[in-house]
C-alpha positions as CSV (number, residue, x, y, z in Angstrom):
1,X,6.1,10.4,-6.3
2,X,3.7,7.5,-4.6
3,X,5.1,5.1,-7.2
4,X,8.8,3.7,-8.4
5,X,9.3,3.0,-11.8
6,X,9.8,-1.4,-10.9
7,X,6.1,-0.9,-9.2
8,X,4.8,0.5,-12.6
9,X,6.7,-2.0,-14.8
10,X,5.0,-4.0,-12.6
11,X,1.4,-3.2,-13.2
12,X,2.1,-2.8,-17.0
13,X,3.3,-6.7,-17.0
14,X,0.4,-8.3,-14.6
15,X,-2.2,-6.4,-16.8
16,X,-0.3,-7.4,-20.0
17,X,-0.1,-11.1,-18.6
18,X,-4.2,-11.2,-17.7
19,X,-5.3,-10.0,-21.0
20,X,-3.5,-12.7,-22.7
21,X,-4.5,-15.4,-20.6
22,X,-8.4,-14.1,-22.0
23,X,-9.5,-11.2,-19.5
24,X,-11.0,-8.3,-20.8
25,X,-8.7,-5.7,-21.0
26,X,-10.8,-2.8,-18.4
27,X,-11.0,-5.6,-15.9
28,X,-7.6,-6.7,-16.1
29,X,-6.1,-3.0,-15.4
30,X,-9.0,-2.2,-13.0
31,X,-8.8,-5.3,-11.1
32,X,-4.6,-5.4,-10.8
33,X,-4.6,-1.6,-10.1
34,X,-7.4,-2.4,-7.3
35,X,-5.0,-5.6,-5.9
36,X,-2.1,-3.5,-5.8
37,X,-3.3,-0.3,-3.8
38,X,-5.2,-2.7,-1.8
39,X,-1.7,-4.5,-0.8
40,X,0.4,-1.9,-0.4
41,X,0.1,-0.4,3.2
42,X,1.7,3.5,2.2
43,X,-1.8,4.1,1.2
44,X,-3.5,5.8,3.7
45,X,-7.0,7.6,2.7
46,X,-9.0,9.3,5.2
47,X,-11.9,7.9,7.0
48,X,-14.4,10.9,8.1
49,X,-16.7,10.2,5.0
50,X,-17.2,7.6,2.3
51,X,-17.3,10.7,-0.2
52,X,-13.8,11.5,1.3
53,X,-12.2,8.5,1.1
54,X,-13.3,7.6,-2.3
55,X,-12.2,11.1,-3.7
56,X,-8.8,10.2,-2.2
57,X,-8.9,6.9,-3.8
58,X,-9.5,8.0,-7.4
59,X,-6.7,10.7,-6.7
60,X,-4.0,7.4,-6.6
61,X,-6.2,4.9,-9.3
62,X,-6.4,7.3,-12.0
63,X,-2.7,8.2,-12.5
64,X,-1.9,4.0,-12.2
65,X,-5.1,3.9,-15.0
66,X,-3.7,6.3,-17.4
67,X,0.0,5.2,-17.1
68,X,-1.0,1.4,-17.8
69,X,-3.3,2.4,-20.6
70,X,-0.2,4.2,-21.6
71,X,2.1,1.5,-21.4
72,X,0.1,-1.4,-23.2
């Protein structure tokens, strides 16, 4: 498991806390989802093609996604 359960309260809160300060609710999970695999350095996605790395990103981004649409 990539993620512990404070990382995911987390997520749930910022998102919550951006759509009621008025952003739309896709780019408020989207963009904190985004931040937060962009920040945290356990990450690692390979390099050898854009198509590659991509496919490795949407592996971690959808899971986060689904659990924050889950938790709103």
């Amino acid at each position: 498991r990539r993620f512990t359960k404070d990382d995911l309260d987390s997520l749930v809160y910022d998102v919550k806390d951006l759509i009621d300060s008025g952003i739309d609710k896709t780019d408020a999970i989207y963009d904190t989802i985004r931040q937060y695999v962009a920040s945290t350095r356990s990450f690692k996605f390979p390099e050898s093609t854009e198509q590659e790395y991509w496919d490795s990103y949407v592996e971690v981004e959808k899971p986060l996604v689904d659990y924050v649409k889950e938790h709103l």
